[in-house]
Each structure stands twice: as C-alpha cells, then as structure tokens.
C-alpha positions in Angstrom: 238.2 185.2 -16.0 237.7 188.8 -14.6 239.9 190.4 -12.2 240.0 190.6 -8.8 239.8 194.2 -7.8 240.3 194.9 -3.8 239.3 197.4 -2.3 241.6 200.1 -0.5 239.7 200.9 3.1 239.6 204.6 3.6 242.0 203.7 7.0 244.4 202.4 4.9 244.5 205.6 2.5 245.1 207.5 5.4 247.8 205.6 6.9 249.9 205.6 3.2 249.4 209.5 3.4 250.5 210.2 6.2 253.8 208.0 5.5 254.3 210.0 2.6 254.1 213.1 4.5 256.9 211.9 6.7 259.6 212.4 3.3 261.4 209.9 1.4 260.6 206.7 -0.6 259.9 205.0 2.7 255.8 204.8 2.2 256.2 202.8 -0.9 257.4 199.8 1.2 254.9 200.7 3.6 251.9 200.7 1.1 253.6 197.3 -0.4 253.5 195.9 3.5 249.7 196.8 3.6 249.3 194.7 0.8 248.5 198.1 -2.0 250.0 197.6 -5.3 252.4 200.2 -6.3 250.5 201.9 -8.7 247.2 201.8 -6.9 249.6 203.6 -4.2 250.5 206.1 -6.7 246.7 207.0 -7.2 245.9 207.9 -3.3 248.9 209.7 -3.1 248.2 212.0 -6.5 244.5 212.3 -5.7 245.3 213.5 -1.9 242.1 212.0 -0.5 241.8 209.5 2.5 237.9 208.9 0.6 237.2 206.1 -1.8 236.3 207.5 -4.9 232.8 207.2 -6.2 232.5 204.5 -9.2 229.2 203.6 -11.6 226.3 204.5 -10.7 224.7 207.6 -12.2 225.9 210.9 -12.4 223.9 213.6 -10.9 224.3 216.1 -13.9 223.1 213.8 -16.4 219.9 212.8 -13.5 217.1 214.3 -15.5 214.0 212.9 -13.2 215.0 214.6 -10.1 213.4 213.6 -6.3 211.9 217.4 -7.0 210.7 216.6 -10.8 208.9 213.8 -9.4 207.8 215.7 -5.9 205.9 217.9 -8.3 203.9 215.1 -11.1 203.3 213.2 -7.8 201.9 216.6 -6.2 200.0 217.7 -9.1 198.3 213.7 -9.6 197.3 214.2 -6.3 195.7 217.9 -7.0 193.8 216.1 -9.8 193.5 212.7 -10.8 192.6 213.2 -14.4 195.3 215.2 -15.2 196.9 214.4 -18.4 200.4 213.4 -19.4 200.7 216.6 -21.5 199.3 218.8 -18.9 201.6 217.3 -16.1 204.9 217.7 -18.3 203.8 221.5 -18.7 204.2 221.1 -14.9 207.4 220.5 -14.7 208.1 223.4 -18.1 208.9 220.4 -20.7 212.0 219.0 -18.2 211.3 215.6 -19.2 209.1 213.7 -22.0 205.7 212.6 -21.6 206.4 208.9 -21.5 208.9 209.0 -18.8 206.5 210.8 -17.2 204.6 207.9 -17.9 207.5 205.3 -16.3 207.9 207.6 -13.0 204.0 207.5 -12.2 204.1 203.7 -12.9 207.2 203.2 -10.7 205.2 205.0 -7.3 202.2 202.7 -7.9 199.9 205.0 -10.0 197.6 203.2 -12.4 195.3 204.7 -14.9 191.6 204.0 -13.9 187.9 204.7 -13.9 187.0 208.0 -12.1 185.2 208.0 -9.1 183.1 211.2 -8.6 183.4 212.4 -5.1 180.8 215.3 -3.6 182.3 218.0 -2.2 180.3 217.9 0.9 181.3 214.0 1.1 183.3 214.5 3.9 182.3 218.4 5.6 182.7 218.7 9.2 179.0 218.7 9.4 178.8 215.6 7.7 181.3 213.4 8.9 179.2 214.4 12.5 176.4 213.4 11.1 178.1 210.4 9.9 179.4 209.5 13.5 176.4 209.9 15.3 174.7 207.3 12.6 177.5 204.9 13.0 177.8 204.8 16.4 173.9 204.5 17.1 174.5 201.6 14.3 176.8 199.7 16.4 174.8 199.5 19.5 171.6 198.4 18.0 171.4 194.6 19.0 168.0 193.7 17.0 167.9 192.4 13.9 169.4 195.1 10.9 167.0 194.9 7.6 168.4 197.4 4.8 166.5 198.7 2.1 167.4 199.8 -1.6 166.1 200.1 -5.1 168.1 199.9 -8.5 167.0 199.9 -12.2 168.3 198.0 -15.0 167.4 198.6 -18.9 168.7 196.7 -22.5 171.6 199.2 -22.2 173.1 197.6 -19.1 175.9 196.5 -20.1 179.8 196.1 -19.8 182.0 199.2 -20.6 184.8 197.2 -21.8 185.6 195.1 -25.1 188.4 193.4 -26.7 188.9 194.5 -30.5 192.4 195.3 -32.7 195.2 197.6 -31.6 194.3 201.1 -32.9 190.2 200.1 -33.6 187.2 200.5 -30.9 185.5 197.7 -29.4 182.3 198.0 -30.8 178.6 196.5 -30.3 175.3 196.7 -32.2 172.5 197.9 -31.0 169.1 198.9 -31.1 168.2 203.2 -30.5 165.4 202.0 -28.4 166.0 200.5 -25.3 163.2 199.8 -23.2 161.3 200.3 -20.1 163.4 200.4 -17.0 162.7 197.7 -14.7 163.0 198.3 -11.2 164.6 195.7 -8.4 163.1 196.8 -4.5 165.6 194.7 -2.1 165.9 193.9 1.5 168.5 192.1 2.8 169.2 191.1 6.8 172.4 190.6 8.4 172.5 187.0 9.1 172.7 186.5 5.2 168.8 186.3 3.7 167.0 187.9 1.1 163.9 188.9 3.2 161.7 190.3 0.2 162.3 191.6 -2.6 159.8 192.7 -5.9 160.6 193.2 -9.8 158.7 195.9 -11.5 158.4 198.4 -14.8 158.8 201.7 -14.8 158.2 203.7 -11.3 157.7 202.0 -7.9 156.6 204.9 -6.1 153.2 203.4 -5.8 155.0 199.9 -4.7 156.8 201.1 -2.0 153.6 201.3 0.5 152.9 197.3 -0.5 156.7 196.2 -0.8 156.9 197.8 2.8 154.3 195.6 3.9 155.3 192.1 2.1 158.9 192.9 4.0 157.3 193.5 7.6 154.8 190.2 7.0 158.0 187.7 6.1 160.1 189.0 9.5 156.6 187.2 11.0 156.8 189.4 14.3 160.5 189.1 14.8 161.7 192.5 16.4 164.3 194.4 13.6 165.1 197.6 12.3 165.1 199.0 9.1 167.9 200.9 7.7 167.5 203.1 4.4 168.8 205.9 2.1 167.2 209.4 2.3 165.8 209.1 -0.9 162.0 210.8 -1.6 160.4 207.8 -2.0 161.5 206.8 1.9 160.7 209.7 3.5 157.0 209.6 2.2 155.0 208.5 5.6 151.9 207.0 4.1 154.2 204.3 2.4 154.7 203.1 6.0 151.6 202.3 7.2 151.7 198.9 7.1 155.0 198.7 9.2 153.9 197.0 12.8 155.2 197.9 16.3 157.9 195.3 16.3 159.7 196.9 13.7 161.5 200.6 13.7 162.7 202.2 10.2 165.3 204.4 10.7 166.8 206.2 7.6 170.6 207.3 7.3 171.1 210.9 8.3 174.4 211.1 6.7 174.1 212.2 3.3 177.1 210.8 0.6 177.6 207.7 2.6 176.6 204.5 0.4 179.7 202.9 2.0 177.4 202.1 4.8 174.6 200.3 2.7 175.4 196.6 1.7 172.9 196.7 -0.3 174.9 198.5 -3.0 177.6 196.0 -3.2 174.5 193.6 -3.6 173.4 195.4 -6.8 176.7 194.7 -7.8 176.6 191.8 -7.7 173.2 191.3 -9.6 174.3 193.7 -12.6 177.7 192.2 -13.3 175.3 189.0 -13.5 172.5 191.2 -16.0 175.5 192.9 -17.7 177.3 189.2 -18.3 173.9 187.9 -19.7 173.2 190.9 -22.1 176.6 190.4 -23.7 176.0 187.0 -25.1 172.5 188.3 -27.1 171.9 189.5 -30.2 170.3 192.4 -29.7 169.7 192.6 -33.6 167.4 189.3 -33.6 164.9 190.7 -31.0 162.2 191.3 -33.3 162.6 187.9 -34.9 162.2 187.0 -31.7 159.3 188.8 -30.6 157.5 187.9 -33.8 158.5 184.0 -33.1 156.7 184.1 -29.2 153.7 186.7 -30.2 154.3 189.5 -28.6 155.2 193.0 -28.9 159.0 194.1 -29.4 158.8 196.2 -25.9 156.8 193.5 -24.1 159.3 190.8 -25.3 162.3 192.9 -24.1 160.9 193.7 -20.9 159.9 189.9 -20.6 163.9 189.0 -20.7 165.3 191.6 -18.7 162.9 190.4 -15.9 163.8 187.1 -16.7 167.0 188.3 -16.3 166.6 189.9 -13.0 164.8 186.7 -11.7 168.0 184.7 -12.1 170.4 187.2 -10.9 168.9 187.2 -7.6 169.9 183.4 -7.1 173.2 184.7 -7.3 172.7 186.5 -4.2 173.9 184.0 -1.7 173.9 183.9 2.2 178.1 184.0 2.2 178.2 187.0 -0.3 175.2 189.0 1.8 176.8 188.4 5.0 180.1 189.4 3.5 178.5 193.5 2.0 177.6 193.5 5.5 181.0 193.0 6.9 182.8 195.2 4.4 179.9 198.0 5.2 180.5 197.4 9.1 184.3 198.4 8.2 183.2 201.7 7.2 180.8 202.1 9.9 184.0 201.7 12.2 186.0 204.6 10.2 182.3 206.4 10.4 181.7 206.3 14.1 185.7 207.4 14.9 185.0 210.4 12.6 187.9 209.0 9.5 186.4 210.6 6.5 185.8 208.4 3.7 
C-alpha cells in the first residue's frame, strides 16, 4: 500500500522557524504538537525556507522546447506555410530535432495540407472596397438572385489521392491522350433550382449569346438579377442581347472573390461526382470499347464524359443549392463589413 505523504503548509513552516529561533529544544515539541514528524521537522529547519519545495515535474534546464523555441516554428509557419521541417529546425540553429519539431506543430493544431494559392491583391485596400460596395448592394437587392458560371471537365479529372504500400506510390494507368474538354454553363437561383444549364465540347464562347437566352426564357418574365464573374466571355455585350427588361445582369466588381459565387461550391459538387465515376473505369479498355459501339476513340470518350456530366447534375439538389447560397451569403457579411477574406 503506498504511503501517506502530508503535506507541511507554508504557515506551518513558518511557525516551526520561528520557534526555533526563540533557542532551545522547545520547537521540537512544538513541531510534534502541529502534528510534523520529527525528521520532516529537521528538513524545514536545515533548508531555512518557509516555501514548499518544488517536487516532479520537469526541470527547466533539461526543457529543450522552450515557450520561445516554439514562439519562433509557430512564427515562421505562419510567415510560410510550406516551410519544411528542415528549414524550420535551421530556424531555431539545430536546438531541437526535426520530428519534435514535428510533435510541437501537431500539439498547437497544425496539420499538413493541400496549399491554397492566395493573390496578393486578394485582400488590397482597394479591393476589399470594392468588395464592400458589391456585398452591400448584394444584400439589399430583394428580386430574385440568378448566378452564372462555367467549368470544364476532361478524362484526366480525377482524384489526387490513392491508397497503395507504405514506401510505394499510388499509382493509375492511363492513356497520353485525354480528350476534348467538355464544358458545363450553370445557373443556379436562390430558392434552390437549376434554372438552365448546357453541356458542350471544346469553347463556349459562341454559346454564351444562346445559353443567355435559354436562361432569361425559363425565368418566364419573373423579375431577377444576374450575378456573374468578370471573366471575358461576360463582359462581351452582344452575348446579351437576348436578356429582356425584367431581368438586370450585374457582374462582381471585386476581383479574387469566388467566396461570393455558389456556384463554385456547386462544381464541387459535380466533379467529386465525375472524379468518383472516372475512378471505377478502365481507362485501358476504351478502345475495346469504342471498337464494340462503332465509334471513334475521341467520340466515344467524349460520349461518357457527357454522360457523365448528365448524371452529375442530378446530384445537384434544391437543399445542397440553397445551402452554397448560405455559406456564400456568410462571406458576403464579412465582405460588406470590410473583414478580408
């Protein structure tokens, strides 16, 4: 059974002290009155202190990961994110090893992960204006929001990550030549629909004019606004001839801000579905294919990604549209109160 170890309050220290300051053999009674064995008397009196001592724990001069050690990997993380173990223990001149380096980034949170590029004009004064005078025109439109995006898919859509042995790469066959792109034009409303939207190879520049028009003719005279990206395509005027009065396109004047488009986190959605797809096919039996259906290697290829594309879309439901349109009015909030993103 272990032993019951009591501890000597620091008031009780100083009360045997100062008996034994008074002379004579009198404060080892006292101490035994207290209830303080004699020897544990013997201690406070030889080490002179009124203080518990300090017991376990770690001691500071064998502390090698100092609060300053990890002030300054923390400090240089922060200065730039893909800065490598070796580099960051060069940072701190060798004082500790690489992996416990490792163990003091993973003990404040810090993950490895994908790198997001960030333009250094993301968040300039002039643009985080820019992006508050969208936002806040944004939140007082009361008609009904449309937005407006394009995204391309090929045969080398696909996931970035495999499973495979420790020490060997994840690896995937596949064909040099991969295709046509196809093209998905989008638009999307704020109660939830898919209001249009058109599959085609190669360039849409030439669709845009038409796609404009099959979009205004399914809102069927209902008064909206169209939001869109500033890319070339939209700021072409003849591709918006067919727009009628009732409805106003408006495109985003702050540059760098796809946070405000829901219609990214809708493509999302469609190419984890396309990448998912693509995984499960050999891409080695497409000619056998091909040959087996009568047509030409591209024109079979280009046959299943559309296919492909086709059935994605189902996977756009009202609940996951309406919820890109919440997470994008989140950042229109931090927009229109000038928080940079």
């Amino acid at each position: 059974m272990a032993r019951d170890y009591r501890v000597v309050e620091d008031s009780t220290r100083k009360a045997i002290l100062t008996k034994f300051k008074e002379g004579g053999n009198g404060w080892l009674k006292f101490a035994k009155d207290l209830g303080v064995k004699r020897t544990t008397a013997y201690q406070i009196v030889k080490k002179g202190s009124d203080k518990k001592g300090k017991w376990g724990g770690r001691r500071e001069k064998t502390v090698k990961v100092t609060a300053e050690i990890t002030a300054r990997l923390l400090a240089a993380v922060e200065q730039n994110a893909s800065i490598t173990l070796k580099a960051l223990r060069e940072k701190v001149n060798g004082a500790v090893s690489t992996s416990t380096i490792d163990r003091v980034l993973d003990g404040s949170l810090l993950t490895l992960k994908k790198i997001t590029p960030v333009p250094v004009d993301k968040n300039s004064p002039q643009n985080i204006a820019k992006r508050a005078v969208y936002c806040r025109d944004y939140q007082g439109e009361v008609r009904k929001k449309i937005h407006i995006d394009e995204s391309n898919y090929n045969l080398w859509t696909r996931r970035n990550y495999g499973r495979s042995r420790l020490g060997e790469r994840a690896k995937k066959k596949e064909r040099t030549a991969k295709g046509r792109n196809l093209n998905i034009l989008l638009a999307i409303s704020d109660d939830g629909d898919v209001v249009h939207h058109e599959v085609h190879p190669g360039s849409v520049t030439d669709k845009f004019r038409d796609f404009m028009g099959s979009v205004c003719n399914a809102l069927d005279g209902e008064r909206a606004v169209i939001y869109m990206d500033n890319a070339p395509i939209h700021k072409k005027l003849s591709n918006f001839e067919l727009v009628p009065e009732n409805v106003e396109v408006r495109r985003f004047d702050s540059p760098y801000s796809p946070e405000l488009n829901p219609c990214e986190g809708c493509f999302s959605v469609l190419k984890a579905f396309i990448k998912g797809k693509l995984s499960e096919r050999d891409p080695m039996q497409d000619r056998e294919r091909a040959e087996e259906q009568q047509q030409y290697l591209y024109q079979y290829r280009e046959d299943l990604l559309r296919g492909l594309c086709v059935e994605a879309m189902e996977q756009l439901t009202r609940d996951k549209i309406r919820g890109m349109y919440r997470l994008a009015d989140t950042w229109v909030n931090k927009g229109s109160q000038e928080i940079p993103f």
